[in-house]
N, C-alpha and C positions, 0 to 999 in steps of 0.2 A: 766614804763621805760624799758631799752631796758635789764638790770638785772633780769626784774622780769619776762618776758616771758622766759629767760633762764633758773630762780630757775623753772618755771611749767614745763618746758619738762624733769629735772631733776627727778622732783618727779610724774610725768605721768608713771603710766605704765598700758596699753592697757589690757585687757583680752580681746583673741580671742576664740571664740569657732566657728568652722568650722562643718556643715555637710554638709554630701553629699546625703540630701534628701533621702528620705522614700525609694526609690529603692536601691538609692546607698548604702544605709545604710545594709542593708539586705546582698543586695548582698556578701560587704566585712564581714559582720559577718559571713556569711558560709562561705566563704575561709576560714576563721581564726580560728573560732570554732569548724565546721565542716567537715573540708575541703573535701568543695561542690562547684561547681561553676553552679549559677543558672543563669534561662535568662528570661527573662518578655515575654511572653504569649500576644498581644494585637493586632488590626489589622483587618482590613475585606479586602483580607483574612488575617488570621492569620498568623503573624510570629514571630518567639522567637528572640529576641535583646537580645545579650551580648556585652558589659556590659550592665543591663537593665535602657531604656532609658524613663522617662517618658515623652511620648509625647500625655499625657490629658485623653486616653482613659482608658476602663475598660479593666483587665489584671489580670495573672496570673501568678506566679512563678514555672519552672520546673525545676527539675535539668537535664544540661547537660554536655556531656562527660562523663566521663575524656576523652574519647578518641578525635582524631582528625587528620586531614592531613595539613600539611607546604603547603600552597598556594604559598609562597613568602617569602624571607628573604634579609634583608640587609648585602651589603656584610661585612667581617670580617673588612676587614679596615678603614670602617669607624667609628668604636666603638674603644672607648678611654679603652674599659674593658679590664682587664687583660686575656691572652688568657687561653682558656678552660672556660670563663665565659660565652658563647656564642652570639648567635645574636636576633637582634631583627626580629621575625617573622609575619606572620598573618596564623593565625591560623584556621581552619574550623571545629568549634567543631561539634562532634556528636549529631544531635539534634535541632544545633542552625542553625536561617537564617540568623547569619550576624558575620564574622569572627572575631577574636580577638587577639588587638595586644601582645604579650607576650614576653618573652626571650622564648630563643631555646637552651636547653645544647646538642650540637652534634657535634663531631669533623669535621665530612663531610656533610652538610645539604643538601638535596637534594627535590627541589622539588615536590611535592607529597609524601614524605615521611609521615608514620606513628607515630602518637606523642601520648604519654601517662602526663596527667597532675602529677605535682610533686605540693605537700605544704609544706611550713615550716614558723609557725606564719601565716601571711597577705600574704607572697609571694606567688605566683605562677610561676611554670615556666614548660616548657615542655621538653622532651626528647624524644629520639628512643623507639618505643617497641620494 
């Protein structure tokens, strides 16, 4: 009856457990634990992917950065964040071949700017050297 499909969604409750695979998994533990940001080694030729992306091959974890240059950033108005919280960037870690998107804490962002990576817990984010 149409009762008793409502008592089961009443008394349903799902467990989720979510991962983000063998790489992704790595990855966010050194941010968090470490605070390391690594990038997957894989490729003929080789290049190092941040975030690391498995795509089948055999690979290897480096650490790269902290440092890096602002490629690019979104302008301030389009962020609902409160100001001084900054913008979202892409970033060109030291080390890595393929940029990453991050926040940017910087009053005046300019591109090509010099960025030094910041942790606190899982976050990451970037600033001025």
């Amino acid at each position: 009856t149409q009762n008793q499909g409502h008592d089961l969604v009443e008394r349903w409750h799902a467990t989720f457990r979510h991962s983000a695979g063998r790489l992704g998994s790595r990855y966010l533990v050194a941010l968090r634990d470490e605070g390391k940001i690594l990038g997957w080694r894989t490729g003929s030729p080789p290049r190092v992917l941040v975030p690391p992306k498995d795509l089948g091959g055999d690979g290897e974890f480096l650490e790269v950065g902290p440092g890096g240059n602002l490629l690019a950033f979104a302008p301030t108005e389009w962020l609902a964040a409160p100001a001084g919280e900054g913008v979202l960037g892409l970033v060109a870690l030291d080390g890595a071949d393929t940029p990453l998107f991050a926040r940017v804490r910087a009053a005046a962002p300019v591109t090509g700017m010099r960025l030094i990576a910041r942790f606190g817990g899982a976050d990451l984010w970037f600033e001025p050297v």
